[in-house]
py3Dmol code that shows the C-alpha trace and the ligand (Angstrom):
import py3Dmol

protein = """\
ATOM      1  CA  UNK A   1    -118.614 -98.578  65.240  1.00  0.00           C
ATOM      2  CA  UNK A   2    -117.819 -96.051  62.683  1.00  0.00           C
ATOM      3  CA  UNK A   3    -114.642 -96.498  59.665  1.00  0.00           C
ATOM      4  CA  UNK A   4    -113.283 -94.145  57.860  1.00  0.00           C
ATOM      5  CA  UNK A   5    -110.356 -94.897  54.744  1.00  0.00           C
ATOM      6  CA  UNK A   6    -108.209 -92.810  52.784  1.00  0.00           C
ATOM      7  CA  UNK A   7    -105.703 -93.896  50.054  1.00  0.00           C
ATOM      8  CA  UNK A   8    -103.544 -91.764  47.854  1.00  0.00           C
ATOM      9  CA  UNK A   9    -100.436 -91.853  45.280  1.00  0.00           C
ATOM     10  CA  UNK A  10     -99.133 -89.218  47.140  1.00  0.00           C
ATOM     11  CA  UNK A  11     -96.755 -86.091  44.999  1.00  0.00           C
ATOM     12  CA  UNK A  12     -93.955 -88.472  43.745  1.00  0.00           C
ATOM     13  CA  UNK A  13     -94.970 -92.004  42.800  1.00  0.00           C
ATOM     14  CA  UNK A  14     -96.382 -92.469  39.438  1.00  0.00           C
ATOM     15  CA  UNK A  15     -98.584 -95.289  41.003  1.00  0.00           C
ATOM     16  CA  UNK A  16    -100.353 -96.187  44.131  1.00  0.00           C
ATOM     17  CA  UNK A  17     -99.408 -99.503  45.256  1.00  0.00           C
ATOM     18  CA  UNK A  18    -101.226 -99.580  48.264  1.00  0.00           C
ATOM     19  CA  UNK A  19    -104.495-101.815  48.594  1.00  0.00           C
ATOM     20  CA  UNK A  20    -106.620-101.256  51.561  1.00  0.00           C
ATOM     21  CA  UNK A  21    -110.146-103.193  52.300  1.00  0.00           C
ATOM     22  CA  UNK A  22    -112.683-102.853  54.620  1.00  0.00           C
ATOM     23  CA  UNK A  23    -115.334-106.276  54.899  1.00  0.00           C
ATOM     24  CA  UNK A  24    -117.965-108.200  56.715  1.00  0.00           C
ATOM     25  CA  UNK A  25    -119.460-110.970  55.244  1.00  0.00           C
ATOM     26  CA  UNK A  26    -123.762-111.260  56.308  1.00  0.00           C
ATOM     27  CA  UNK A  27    -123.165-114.942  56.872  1.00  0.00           C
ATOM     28  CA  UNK A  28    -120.231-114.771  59.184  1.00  0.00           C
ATOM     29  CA  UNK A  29    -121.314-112.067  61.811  1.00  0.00           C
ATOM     30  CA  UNK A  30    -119.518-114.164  64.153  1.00  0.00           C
ATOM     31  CA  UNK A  31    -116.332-112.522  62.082  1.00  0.00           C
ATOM     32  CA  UNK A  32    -117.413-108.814  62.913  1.00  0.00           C
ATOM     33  CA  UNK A  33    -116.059-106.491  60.617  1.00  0.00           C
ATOM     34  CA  UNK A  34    -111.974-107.248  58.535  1.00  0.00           C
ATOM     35  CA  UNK A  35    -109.831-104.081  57.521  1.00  0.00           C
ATOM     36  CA  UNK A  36    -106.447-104.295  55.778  1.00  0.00           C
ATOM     37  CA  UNK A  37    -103.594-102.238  54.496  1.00  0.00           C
ATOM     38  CA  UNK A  38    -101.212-103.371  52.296  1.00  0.00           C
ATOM     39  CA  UNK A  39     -98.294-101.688  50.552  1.00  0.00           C
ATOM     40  CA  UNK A  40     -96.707-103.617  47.821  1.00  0.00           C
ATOM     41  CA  UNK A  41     -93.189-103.462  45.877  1.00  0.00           C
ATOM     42  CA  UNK A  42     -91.707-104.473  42.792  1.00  0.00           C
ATOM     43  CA  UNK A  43     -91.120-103.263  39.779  1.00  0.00           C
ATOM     44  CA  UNK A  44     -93.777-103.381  36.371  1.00  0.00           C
ATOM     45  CA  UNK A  45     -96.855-102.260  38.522  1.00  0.00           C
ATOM     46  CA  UNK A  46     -96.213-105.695  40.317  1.00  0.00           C
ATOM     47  CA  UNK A  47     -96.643-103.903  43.532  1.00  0.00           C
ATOM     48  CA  UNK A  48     -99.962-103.146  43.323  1.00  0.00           C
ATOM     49  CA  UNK A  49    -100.352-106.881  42.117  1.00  0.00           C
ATOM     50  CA  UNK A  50     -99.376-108.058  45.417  1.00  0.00           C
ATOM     51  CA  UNK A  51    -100.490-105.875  47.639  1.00  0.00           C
ATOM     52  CA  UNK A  52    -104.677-105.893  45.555  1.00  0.00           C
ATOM     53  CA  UNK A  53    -103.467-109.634  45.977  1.00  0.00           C
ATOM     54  CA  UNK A  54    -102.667-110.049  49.505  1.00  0.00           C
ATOM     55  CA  UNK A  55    -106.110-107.547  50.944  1.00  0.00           C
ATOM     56  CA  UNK A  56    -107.898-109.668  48.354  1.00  0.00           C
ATOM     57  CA  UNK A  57    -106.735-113.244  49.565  1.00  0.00           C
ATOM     58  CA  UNK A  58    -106.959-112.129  53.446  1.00  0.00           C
ATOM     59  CA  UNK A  59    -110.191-111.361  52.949  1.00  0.00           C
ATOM     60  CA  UNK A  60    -111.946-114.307  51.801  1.00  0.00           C
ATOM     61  CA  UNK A  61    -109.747-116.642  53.335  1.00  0.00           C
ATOM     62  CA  UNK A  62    -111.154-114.863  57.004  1.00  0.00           C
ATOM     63  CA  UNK A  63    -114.486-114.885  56.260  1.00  0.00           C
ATOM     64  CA  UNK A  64    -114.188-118.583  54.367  1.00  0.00           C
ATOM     65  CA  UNK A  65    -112.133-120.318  57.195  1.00  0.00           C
ATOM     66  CA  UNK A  66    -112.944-122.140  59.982  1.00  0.00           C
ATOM     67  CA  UNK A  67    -112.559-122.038  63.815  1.00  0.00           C
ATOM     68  CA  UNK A  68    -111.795-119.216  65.787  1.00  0.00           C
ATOM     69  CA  UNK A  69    -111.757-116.168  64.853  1.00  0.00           C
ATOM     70  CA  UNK A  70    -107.812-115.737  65.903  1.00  0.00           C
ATOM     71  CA  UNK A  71    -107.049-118.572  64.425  1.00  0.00           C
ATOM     72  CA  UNK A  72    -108.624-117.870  61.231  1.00  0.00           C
ATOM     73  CA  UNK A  73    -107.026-114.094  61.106  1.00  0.00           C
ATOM     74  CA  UNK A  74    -103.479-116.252  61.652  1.00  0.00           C
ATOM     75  CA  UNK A  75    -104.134-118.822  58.926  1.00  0.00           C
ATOM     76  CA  UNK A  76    -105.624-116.258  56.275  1.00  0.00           C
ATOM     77  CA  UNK A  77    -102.554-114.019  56.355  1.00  0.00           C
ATOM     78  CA  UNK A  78    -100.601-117.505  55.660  1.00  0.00           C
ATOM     79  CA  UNK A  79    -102.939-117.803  52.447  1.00  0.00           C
ATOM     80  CA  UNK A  80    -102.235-114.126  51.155  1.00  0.00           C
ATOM     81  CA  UNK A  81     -98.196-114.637  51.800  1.00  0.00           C
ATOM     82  CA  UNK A  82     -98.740-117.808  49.537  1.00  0.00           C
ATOM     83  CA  UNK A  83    -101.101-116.760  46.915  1.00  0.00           C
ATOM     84  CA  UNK A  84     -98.231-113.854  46.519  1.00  0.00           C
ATOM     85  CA  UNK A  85     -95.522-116.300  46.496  1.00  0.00           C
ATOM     86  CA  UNK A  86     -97.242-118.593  43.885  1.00  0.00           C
ATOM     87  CA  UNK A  87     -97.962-115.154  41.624  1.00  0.00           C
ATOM     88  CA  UNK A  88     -94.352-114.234  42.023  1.00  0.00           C
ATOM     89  CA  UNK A  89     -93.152-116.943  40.992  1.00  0.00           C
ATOM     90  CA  UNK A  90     -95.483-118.133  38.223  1.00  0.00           C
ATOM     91  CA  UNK A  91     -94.273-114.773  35.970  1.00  0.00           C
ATOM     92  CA  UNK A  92     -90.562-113.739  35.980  1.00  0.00           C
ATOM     93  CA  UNK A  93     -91.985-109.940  35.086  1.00  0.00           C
ATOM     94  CA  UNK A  94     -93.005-109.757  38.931  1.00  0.00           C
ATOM     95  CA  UNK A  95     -89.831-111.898  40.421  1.00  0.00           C
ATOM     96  CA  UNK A  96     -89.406-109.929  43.805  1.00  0.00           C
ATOM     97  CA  UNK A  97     -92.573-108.611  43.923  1.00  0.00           C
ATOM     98  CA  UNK A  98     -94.048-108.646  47.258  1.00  0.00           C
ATOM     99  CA  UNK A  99     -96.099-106.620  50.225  1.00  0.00           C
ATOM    100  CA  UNK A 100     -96.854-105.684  53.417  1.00  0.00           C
ATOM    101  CA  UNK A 101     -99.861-106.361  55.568  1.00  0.00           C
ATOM    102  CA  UNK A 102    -101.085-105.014  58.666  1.00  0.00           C
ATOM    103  CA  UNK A 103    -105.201-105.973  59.453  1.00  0.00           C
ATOM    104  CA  UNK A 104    -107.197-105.923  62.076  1.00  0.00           C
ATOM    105  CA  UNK A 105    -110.481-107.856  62.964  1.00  0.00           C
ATOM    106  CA  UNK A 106    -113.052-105.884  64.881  1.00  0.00           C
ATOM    107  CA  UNK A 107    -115.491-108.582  67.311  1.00  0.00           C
ATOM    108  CA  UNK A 108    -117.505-105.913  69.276  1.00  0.00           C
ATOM    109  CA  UNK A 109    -114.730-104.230  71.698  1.00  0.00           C
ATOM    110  CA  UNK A 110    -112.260-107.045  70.835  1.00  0.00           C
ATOM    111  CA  UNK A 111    -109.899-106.449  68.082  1.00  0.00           C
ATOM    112  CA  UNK A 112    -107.389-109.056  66.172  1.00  0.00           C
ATOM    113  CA  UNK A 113    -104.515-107.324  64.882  1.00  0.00           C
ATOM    114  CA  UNK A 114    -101.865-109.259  62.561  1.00  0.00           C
ATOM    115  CA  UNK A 115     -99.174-107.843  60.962  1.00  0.00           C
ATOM    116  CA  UNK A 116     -96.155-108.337  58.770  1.00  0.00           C
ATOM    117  CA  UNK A 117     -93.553-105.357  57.233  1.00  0.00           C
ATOM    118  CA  UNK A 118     -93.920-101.917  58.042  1.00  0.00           C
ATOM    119  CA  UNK A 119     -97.646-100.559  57.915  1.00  0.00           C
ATOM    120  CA  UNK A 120     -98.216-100.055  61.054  1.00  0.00           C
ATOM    121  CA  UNK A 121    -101.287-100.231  63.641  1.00  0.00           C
ATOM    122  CA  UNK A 122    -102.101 -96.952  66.479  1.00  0.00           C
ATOM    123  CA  UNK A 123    -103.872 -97.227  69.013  1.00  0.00           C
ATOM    124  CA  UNK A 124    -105.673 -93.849  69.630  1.00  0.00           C
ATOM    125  CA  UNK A 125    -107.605 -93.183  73.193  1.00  0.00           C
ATOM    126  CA  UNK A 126    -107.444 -89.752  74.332  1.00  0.00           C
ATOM    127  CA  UNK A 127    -104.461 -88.458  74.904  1.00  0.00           C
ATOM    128  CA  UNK A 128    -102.192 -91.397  74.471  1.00  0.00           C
ATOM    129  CA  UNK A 129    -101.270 -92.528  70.819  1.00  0.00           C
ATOM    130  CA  UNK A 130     -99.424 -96.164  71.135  1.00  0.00           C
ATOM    131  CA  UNK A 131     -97.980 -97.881  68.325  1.00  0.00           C
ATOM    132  CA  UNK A 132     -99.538-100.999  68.530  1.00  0.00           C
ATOM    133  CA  UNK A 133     -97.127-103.136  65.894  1.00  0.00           C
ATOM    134  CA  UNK A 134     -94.130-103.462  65.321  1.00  0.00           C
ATOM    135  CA  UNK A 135     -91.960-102.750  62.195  1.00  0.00           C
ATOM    136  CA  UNK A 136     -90.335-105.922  60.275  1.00  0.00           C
ATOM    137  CA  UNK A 137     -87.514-103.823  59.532  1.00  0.00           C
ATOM    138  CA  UNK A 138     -83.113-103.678  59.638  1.00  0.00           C
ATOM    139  CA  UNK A 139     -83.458-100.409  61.318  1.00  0.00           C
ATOM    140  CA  UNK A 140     -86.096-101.153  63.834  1.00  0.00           C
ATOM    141  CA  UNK A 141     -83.884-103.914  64.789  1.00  0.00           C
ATOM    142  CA  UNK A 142     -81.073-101.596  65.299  1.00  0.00           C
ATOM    143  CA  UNK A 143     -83.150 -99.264  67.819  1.00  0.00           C
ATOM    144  CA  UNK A 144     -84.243-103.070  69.434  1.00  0.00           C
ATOM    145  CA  UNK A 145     -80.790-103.980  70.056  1.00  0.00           C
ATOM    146  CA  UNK A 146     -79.895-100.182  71.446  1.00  0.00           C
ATOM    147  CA  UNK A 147     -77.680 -99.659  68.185  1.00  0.00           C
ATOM    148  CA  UNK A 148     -79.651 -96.773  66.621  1.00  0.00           C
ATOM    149  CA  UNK A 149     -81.559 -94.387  68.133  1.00  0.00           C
ATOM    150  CA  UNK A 150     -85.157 -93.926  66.455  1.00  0.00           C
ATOM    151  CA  UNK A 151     -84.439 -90.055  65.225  1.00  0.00           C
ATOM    152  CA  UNK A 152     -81.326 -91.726  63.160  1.00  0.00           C
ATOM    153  CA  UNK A 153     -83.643 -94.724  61.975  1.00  0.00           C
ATOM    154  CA  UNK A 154     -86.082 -92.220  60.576  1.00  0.00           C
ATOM    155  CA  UNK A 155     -83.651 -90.761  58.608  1.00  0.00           C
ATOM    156  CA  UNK A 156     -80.826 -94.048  58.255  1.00  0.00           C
ATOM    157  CA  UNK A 157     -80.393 -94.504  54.249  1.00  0.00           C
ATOM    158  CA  UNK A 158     -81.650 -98.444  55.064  1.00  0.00           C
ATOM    159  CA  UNK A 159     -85.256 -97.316  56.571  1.00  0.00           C
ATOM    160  CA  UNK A 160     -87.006 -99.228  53.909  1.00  0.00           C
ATOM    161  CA  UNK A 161     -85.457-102.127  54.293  1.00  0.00           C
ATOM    162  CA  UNK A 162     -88.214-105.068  55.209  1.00  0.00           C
ATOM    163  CA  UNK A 163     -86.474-108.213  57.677  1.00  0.00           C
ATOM    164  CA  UNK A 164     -89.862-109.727  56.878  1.00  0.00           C
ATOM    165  CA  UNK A 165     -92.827-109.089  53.931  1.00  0.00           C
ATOM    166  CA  UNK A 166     -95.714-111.395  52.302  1.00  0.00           C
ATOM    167  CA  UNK A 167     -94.732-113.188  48.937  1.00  0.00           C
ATOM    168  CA  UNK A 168     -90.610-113.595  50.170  1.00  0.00           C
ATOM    169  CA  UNK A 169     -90.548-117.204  50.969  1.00  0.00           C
ATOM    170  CA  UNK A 170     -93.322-119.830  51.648  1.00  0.00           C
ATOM    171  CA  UNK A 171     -94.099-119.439  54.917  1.00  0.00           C
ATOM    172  CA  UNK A 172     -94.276-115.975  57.047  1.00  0.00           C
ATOM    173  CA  UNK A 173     -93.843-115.260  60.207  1.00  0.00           C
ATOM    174  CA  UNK A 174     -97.133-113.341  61.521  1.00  0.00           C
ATOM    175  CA  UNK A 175     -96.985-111.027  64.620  1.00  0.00           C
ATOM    176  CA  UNK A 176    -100.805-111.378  66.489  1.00  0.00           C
ATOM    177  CA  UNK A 177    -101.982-109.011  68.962  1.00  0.00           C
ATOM    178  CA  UNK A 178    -105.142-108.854  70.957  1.00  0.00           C
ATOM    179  CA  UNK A 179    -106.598-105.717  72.644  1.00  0.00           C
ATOM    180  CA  UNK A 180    -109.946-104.458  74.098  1.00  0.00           C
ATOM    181  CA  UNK A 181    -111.109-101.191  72.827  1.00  0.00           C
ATOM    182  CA  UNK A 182    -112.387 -98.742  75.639  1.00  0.00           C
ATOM    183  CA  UNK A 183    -115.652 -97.016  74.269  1.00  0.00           C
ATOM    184  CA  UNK A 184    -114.318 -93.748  72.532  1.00  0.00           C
ATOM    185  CA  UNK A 185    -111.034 -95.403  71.340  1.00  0.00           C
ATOM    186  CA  UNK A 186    -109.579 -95.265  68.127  1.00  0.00           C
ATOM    187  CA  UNK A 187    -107.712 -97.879  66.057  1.00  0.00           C
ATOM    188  CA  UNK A 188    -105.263 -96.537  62.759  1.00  0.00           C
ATOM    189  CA  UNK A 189    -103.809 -98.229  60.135  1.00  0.00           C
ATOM    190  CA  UNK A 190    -101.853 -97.107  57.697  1.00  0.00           C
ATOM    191  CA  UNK A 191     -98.615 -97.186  55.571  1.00  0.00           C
ATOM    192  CA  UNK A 192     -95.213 -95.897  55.909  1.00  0.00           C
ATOM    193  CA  UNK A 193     -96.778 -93.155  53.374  1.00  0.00           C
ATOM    194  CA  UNK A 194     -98.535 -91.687  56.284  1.00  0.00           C
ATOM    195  CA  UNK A 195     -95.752 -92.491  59.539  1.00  0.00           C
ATOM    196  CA  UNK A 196     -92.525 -90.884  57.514  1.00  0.00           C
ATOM    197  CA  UNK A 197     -94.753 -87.571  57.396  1.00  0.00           C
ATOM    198  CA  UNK A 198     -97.223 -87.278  60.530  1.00  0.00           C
ATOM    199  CA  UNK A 199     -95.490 -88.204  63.801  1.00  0.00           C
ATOM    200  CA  UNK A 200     -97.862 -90.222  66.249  1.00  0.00           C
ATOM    201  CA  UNK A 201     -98.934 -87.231  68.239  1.00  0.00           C
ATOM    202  CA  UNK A 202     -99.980 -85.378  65.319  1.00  0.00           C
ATOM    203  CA  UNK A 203    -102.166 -88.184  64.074  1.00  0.00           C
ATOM    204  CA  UNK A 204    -103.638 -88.554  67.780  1.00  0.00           C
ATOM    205  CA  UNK A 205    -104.513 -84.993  67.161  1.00  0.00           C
ATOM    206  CA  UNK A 206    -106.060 -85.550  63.937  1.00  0.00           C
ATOM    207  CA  UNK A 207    -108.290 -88.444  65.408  1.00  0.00           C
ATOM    208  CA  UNK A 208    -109.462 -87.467  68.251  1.00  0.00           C
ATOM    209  CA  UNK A 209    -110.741 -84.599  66.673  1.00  0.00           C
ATOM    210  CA  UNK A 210    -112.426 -85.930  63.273  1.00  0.00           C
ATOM    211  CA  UNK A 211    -115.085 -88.488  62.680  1.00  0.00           C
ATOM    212  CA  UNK A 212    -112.961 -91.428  61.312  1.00  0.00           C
ATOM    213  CA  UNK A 213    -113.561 -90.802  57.658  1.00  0.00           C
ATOM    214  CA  UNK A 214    -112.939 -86.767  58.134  1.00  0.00           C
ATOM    215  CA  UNK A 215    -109.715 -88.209  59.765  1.00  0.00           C
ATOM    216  CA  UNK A 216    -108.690 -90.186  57.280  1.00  0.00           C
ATOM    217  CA  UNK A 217    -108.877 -87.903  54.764  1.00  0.00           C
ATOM    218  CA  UNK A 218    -107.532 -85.058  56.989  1.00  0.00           C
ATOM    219  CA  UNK A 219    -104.159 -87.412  57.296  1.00  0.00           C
ATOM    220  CA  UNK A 220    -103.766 -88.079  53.931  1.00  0.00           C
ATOM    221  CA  UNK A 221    -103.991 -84.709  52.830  1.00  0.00           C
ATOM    222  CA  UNK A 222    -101.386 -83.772  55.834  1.00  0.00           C
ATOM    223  CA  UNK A 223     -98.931 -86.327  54.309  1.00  0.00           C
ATOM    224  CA  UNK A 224     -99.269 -84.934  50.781  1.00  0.00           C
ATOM    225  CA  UNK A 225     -98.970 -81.269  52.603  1.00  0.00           C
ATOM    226  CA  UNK A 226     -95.465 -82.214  53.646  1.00  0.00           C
ATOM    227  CA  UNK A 227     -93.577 -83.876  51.010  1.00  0.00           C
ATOM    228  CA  UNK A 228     -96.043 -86.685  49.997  1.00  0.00           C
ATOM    229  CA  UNK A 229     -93.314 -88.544  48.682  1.00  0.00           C
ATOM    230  CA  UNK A 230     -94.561 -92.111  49.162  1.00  0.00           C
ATOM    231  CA  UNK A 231     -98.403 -93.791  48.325  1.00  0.00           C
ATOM    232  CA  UNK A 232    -100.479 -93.053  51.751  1.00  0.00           C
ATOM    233  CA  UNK A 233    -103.422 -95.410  53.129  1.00  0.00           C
ATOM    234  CA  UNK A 234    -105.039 -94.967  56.064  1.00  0.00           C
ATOM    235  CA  UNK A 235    -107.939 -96.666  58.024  1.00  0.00           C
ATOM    236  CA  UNK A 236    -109.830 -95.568  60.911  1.00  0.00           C
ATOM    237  CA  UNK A 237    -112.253 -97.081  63.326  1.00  0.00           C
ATOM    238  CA  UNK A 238    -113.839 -95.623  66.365  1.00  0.00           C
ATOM    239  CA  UNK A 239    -115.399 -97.753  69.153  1.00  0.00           C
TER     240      UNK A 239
END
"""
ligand_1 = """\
1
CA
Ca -94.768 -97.331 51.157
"""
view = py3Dmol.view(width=600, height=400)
view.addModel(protein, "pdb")
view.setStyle({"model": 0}, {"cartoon": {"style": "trace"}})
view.addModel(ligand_1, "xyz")
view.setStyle({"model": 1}, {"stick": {}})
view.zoomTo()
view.show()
């Protein structure tokens, strides 16, 4: 298995508020290999406080918990919405702070994905690019319900608008996926940095074509190229 990761501020933000992590722990091999993207908001650099937070917390809570390994993915993405919850509310300077957080867990050719917010998770195996998660957002619900159609989401003045993000309440919701990667196949995550840029098929170009870290940084720098207006991250792993 070969990763590859990429983050940048991008041409507009003053700050990168993304936080991306790749792990293994040698005494949990039975956990394979943890990667993470999170993309934080807020105000006072608080951002990058919850989202450094959330890949922080995930992390060792994975390698640290018990049981499976699905149910350990599930219960350490609980742990990273509460230890941003507690931090938001233990300072009034980062009241509203909070993050999105899309990770997968790679066992071998099986791969844990759990999400929640908008950084999203492709699936990348020849010529078919899949979006793998899917966005916590007002507009994606919209295009759901057959109210929107995705060009007008893309550009709808409520795009950023999260239904669901890590630090909000107590408890999150987590969406959980499973998959089996075919040998060759490609797994991307990233932030909305990189999707409101480079449309699916040009990032399936990008991969297939690349060794993962070539790829990543080959996406980043294709964000920037047109507009870069938002932090970028980007992760990729080839089977
Ligand atoms: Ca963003």
């Amino acid at each position: 298995m070969e990763i590859g990761q990429a983050t940048h501020v991008g041409r507009r933000r003053a700050r990168n508020e993304d936080s991306l992590a790749v792990a293994e722990q040698p005494r949990r091999p039975d956990r394979g290999v943890l990667c993470a993207v999170a993309d934080g908001m807020g105000g006072h650099a608080a951002g990058h406080v919850a989202s450094r937070l959330a890949v922080e917390t995930v992390v060792q809570s994975y390698f640290e918990a018990g049981g499976e390994a699905r149910t350990a993915l599930a219960a350490a993405v609980q742990q990273a919405n509460l230890a941003v919850w507690r931090e938001a509310g233990a300072d009034p300077a980062r009241q509203g702070m909070g993050t999105t957080l899309v990770c997968a867990a790679l066992l071998g050719r099986r791969a844990l994905l759990a999400n929640v917010g908008d950084s999203r998770a492709y699936l990348v195996a020849g010529p078919v690019v899949r979006q793998l998660t899917r966005d916590h957002t007002w507009v994606a619900d919209q295009v759901a319900q057959g109210r929107l159609s995705a060009e007008a989401a893309e550009r709808h003045p409520y795009r950023n608008v999260l239904t669901r993000s890590l630090g909000e309440l107590q408890e999150v919701e987590v969406d959980l996926f499973e998959l089996e990667l075919e040998p060759g196949a490609a797994l991307l995550l990233c932030s909305d940095g990189l999707t409101r840029h480079v449309e699916p098929e040009a990032i399936r170009a990008v991969v297939v074509a690349e060794p993962p870290q070539r790829a990543a940084e080959r996406l980043v720098a294709l964000a920037n190229e047109r507009g870069g207006t938002d932090n970028v991250s980007v992760i990729v792993v080839r089977t």
